[in-house]
C-alpha positions as CSV (number, residue, x, y, z in Angstrom):
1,X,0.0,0.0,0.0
2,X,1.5,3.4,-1.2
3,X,2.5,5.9,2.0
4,X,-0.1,8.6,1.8
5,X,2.6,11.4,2.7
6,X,4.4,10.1,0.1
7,X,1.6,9.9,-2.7
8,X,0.5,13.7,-2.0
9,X,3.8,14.5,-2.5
10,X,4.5,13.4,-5.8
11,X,0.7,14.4,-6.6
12,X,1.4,17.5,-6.2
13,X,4.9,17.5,-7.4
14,X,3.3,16.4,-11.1
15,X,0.9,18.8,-11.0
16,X,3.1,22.2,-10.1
17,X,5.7,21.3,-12.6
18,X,3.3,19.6,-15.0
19,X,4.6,19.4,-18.9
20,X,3.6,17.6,-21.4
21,X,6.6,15.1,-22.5
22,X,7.6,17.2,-25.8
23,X,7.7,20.8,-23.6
24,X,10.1,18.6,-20.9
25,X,12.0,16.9,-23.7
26,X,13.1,20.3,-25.4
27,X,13.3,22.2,-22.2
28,X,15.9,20.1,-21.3
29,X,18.3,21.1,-24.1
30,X,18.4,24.6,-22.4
31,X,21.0,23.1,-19.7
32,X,22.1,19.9,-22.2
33,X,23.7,19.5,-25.1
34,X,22.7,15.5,-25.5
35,X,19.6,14.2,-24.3
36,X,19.1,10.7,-24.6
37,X,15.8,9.2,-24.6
38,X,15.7,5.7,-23.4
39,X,13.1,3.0,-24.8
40,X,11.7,-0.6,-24.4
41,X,11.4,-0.8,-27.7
42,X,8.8,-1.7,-30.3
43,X,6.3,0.7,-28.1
44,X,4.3,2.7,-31.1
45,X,3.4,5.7,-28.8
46,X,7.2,6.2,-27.7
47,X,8.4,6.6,-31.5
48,X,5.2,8.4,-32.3
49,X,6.5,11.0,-29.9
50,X,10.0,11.0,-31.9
51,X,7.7,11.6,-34.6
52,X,5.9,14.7,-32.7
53,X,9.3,16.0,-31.4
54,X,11.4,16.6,-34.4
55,X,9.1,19.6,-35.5
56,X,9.7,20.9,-32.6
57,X,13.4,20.3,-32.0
58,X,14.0,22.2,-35.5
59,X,11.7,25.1,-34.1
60,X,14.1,25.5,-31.2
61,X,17.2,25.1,-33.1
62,X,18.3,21.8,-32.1
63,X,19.1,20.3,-35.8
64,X,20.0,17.1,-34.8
65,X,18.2,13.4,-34.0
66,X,21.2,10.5,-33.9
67,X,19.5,7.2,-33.6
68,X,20.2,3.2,-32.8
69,X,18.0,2.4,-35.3
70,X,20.1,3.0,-38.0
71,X,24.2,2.1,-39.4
72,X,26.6,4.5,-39.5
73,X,27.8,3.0,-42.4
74,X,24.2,4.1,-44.1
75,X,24.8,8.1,-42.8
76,X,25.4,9.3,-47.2
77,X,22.0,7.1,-47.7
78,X,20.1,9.0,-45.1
79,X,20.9,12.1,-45.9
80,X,20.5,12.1,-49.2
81,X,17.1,10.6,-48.3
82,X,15.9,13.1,-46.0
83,X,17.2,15.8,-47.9
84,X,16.0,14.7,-51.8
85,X,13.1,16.6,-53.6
86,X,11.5,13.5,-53.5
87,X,10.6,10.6,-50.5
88,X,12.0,7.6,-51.3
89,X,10.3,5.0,-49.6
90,X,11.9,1.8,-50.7
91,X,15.5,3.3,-49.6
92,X,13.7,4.4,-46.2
93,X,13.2,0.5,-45.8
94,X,16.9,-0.3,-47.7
95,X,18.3,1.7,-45.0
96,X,16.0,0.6,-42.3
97,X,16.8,-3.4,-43.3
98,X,20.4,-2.7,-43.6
99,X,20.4,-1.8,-39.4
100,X,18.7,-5.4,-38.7
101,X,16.1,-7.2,-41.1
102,X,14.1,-8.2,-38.0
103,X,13.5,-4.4,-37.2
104,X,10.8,-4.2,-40.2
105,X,8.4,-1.9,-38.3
106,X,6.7,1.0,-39.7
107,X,6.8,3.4,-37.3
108,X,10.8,3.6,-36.9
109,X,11.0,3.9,-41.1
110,X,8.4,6.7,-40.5
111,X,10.9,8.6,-38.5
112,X,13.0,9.3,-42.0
113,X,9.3,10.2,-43.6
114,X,8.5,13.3,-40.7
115,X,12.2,14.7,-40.9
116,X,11.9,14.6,-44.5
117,X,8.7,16.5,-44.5
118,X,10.1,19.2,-42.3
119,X,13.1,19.6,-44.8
120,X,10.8,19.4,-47.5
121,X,8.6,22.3,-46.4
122,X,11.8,24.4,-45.0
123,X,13.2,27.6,-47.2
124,X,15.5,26.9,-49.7
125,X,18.8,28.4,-47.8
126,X,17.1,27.3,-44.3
127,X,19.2,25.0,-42.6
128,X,18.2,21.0,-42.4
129,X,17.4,18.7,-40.1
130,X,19.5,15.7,-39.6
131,X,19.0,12.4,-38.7
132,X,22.2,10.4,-37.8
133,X,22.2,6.7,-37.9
134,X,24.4,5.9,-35.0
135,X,24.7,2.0,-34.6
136,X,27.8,-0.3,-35.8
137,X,26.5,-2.9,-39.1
138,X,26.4,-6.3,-37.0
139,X,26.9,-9.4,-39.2
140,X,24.8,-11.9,-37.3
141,X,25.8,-14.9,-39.9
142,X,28.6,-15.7,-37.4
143,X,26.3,-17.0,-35.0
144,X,25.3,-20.9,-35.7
145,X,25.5,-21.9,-32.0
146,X,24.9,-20.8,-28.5
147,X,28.9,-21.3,-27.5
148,X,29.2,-18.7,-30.8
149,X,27.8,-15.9,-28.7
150,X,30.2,-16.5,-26.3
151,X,33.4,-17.3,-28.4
152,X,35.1,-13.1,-28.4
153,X,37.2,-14.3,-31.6
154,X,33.3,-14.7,-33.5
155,X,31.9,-12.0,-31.8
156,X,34.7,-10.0,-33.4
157,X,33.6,-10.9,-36.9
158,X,30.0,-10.1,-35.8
159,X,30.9,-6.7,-34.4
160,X,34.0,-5.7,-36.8
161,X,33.8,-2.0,-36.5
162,X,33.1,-2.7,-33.5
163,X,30.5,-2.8,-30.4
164,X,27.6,-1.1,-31.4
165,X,27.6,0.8,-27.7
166,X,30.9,2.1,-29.2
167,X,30.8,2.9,-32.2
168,X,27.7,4.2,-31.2
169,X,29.1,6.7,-28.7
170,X,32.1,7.8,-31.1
171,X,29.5,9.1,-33.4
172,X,27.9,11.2,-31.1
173,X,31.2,12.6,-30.3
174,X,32.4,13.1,-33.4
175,X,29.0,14.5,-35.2
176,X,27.4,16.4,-32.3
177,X,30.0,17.1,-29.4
178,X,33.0,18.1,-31.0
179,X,31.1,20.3,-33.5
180,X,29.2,22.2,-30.9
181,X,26.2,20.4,-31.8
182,X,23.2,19.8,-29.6
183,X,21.1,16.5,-30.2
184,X,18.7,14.1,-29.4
185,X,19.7,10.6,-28.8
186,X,16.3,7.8,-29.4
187,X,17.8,4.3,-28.3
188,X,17.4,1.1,-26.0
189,X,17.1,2.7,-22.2
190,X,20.4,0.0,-21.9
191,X,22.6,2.3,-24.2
192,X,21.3,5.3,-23.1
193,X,22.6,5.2,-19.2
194,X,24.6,7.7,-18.4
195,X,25.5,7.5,-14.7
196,X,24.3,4.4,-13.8
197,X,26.4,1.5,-14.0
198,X,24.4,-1.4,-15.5
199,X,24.4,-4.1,-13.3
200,X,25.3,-7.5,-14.7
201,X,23.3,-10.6,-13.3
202,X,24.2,-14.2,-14.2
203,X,20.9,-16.2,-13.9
204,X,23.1,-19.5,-13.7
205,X,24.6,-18.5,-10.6
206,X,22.0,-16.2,-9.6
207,X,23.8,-13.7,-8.6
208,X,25.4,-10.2,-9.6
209,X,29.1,-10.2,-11.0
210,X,29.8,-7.1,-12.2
211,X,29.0,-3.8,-13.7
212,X,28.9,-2.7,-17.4
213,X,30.0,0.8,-17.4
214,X,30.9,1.2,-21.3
215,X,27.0,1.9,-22.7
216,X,26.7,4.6,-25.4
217,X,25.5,6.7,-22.6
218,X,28.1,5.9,-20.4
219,X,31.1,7.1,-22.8
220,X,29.6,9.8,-23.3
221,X,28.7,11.2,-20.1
222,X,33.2,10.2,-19.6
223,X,33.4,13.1,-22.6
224,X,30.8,16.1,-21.4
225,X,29.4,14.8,-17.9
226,X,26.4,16.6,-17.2
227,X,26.4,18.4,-20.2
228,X,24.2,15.2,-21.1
229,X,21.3,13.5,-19.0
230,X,19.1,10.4,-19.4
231,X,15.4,10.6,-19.7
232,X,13.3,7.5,-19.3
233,X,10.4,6.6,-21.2
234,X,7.7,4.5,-18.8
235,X,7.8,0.8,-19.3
236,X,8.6,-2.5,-17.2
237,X,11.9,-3.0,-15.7
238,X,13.5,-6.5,-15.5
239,X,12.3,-8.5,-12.8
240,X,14.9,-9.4,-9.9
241,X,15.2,-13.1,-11.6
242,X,16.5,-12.6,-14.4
243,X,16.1,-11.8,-18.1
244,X,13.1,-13.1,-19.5
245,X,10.8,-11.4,-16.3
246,X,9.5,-7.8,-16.4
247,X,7.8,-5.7,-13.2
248,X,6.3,-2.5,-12.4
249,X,9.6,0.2,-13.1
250,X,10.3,1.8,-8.9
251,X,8.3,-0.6,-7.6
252,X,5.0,0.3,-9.0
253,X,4.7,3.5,-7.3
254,X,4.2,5.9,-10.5
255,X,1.3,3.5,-11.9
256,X,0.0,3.6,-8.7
257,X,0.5,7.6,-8.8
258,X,-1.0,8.4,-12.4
259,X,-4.2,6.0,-11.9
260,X,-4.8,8.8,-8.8
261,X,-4.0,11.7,-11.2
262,X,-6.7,13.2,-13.0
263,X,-6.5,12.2,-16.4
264,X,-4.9,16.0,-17.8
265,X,-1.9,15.7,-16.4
266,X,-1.1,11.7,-17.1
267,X,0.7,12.4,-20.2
268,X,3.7,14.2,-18.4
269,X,7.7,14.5,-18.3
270,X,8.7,15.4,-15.4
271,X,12.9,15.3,-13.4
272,X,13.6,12.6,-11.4
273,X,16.4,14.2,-9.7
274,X,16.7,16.6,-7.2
275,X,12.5,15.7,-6.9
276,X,10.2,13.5,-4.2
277,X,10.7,11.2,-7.3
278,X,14.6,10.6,-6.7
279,X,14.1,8.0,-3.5
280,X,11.7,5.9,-5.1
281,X,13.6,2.2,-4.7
282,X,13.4,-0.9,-7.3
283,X,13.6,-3.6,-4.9
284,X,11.9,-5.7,-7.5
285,X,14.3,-5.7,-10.0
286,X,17.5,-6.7,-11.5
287,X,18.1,-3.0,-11.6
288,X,19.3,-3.0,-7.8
289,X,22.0,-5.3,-8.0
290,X,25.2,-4.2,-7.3
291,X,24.2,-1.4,-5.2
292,X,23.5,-1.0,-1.3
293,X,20.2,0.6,-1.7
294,X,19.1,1.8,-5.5
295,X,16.8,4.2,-5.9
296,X,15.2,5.6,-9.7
297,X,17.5,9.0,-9.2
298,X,20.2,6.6,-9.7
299,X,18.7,5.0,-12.9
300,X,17.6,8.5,-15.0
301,X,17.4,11.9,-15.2
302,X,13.9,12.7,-16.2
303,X,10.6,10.6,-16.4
304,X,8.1,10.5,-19.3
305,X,4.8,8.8,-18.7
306,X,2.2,8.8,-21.5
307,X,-0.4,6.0,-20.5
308,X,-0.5,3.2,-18.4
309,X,0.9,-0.1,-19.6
310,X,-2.5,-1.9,-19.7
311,X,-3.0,0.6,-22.7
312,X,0.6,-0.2,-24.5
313,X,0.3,-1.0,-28.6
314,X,3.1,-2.5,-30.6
315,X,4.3,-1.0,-33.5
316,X,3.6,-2.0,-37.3
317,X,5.3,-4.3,-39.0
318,X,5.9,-3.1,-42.6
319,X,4.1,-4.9,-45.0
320,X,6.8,-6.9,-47.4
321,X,9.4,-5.7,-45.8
322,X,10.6,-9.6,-45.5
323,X,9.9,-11.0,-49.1
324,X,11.0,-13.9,-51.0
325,X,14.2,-12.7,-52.4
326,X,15.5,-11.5,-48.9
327,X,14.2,-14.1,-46.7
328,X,17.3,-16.1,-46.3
329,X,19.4,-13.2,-46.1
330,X,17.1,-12.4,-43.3
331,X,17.1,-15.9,-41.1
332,X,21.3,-15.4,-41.6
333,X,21.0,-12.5,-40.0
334,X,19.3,-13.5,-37.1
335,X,21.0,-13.6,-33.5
336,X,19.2,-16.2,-32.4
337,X,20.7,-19.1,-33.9
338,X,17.5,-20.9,-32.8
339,X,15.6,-19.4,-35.6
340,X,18.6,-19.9,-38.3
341,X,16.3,-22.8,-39.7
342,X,16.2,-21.6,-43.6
343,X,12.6,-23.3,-44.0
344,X,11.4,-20.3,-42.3
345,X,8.8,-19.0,-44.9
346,X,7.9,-15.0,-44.9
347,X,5.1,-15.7,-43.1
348,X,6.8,-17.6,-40.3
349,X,9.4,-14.4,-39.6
350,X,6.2,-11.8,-40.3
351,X,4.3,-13.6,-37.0
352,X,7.6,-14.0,-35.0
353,X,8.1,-9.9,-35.6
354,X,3.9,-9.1,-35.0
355,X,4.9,-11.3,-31.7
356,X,7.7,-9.5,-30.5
357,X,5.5,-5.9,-30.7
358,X,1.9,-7.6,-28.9
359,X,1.9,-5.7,-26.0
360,X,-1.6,-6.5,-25.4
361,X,-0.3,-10.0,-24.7
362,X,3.4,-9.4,-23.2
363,X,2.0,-6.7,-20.6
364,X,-0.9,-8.5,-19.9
365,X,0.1,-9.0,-16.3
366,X,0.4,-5.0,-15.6
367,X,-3.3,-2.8,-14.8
């Protein structure tokens, strides 16, 4: 049962300081130069609100979105795509396939669509927007076993311009930071940590046995420190047990806290630190290990909350964006090697992706 001190507090907290998760998102640039916005992935109302902010970044002179859901490798593609007179929607899906054929969703190729209509409509001599592809090309082919995964001589073949948390990181330095630039990083929460050490569990041993302290975030906040910040985007956090659970993120207290709210000031960003919000603990999940009491000012910077989990939808997956002619390219390339069988038909990899984005079925525990 939620302290009743404690829930007026953060009540009123929300509503005193209330903005809607674009104004908190941009106001944050006023004190930061990076601002990464951390996901669970697949969640269509989190990259509709990349969609909703990129307008609005351009309005307030921030020019820049770099992204984990595109290579590096692709950056000439992408801005010639974004940039052309024309929207080029099968090289929108080229460039999106080239990142990972199993991330085929609609909603992430649409980010390239809305910064290519806000160029499009922009004066001639105005100034673009750019989006930045930020990840390292992976070659997944390498994997045929489970002992593959583990083997650091294949996973160097995988990764050979390296880790995607570095590579990802350099380009940040080298496109935003060093030029002066400000920017907006969209990637998995896990890259986007900043200060917080990600602890690392082994569910064989059941226990914690270490930290990983080289995420995208982490490198980067090494560079500039708190010239960059992490905001979180509301979804489950991993259970205490291990991998493959997820619970209420700070112990369920914010679902319990926006169910109470009235409903025009559920759709919120708020800070996390230096707020009632800083103390709230995760006792429930792996997020704690490794640390004599954690707490969700520890985790992230700032908090958005759009709707409660209950409510979550998926994202699309792109109609024939897995076809005959790359299917095999596709199973090659998955890093499961559990799912390397090459009798996979279209269809077969078109319900596996649909699976991975029903929310209405993977949440179905949370109110």
């Amino acid at each position: 049962l939620l302290d009743a001190n404690l829930r007026a507090k953060l009540t009123q907290y929300i509503i005193e300081h209330y903005k809607t998760p674009e104004q908190y998102v941009v106001g944050e640039f006023v004190n930061h130069d990076i601002v990464f916005l951390g996901e669970y992935h697949r969640i269509k109302h989190d990259v509709e609100l990349v969609h909703e902010l990129i307008p609005l970044l351009y309005a307030n002179r921030i020019y820049n979105l770099g992204m984990e859901f595109a290579n590096y490798t692709d950056q000439d593609d992408i801005d010639r795509l974004i940039t052309a007179d024309t929207y080029d929607e099968s090289l929108a899906r080229r460039i999106q396939f080239n990142m990972w054929p199993f991330w085929g969703y609609q909603e992430y190729i649409d980010i390239f669509r809305v910064a290519w209509q806000l160029n499009h409509k922009l004066p001639k001599n105005a100034r673009r927007f750019r989006v930045v592809g930020l990840n390292a090309k992976a070659d997944w082919s390498y994997i045929l076993t489970e002992e593959d995964r583990k083997n650091p001589e294949i996973m160097k073949k995988v990764w050979k311009y390296g880790s995607g948390d570095e590579v990802m990181a350099n380009v940040i330095i080298k496109e935003f930071v060093e030029k002066g630039e400000k920017a907006l990083i969209y990637s998995g929460i896990t890259h986007a940590f900043t200060e917080y050490r990600q602890p690392i569990y082994d569910e064989s041993q059941d226990k914690f046995v270490g930290f990983n302290e080289d995420r995208m975030g982490n490198r980067v906040y090494k560079k500039i420190g708190k010239k960059c910040i992490t905001i979180f985007l509301h979804s489950p956090w991993l259970g205490e047990k291990g991998y493959s659970t997820d619970v209420y993120p700070a112990d369920g207290v914010i679902d319990a806290i926006m169910l109470g709210l009235d409903p025009k000031y559920r759709r919120v960003g708020f800070d996390v630190k230096r707020t009632p919000f800083e103390k709230l603990r995760g006792e429930t999940s792996l997020w704690k290990y490794g640390y004599d009491r954690f707490t969700l000012g520890m985790y992230c910077d700032g908090y958005i909350y759009q709707k409660p989990l209950s409510m979550y939808k998926g994202v699309t997956f792109a109609k024939g964006f897995i076809n005959k002619s790359n299917r095999l390219y596709a199973i090659a390339q998955s890093a499961n090697p559990r799912t390397k069988e090459t009798s996979r038909s279209v269809g077969d990899i078109m319900v596996s992706m649909e699976r991975d984005a029903d929310f209405t079925s993977r949440f179905r525990q949370f109110r």
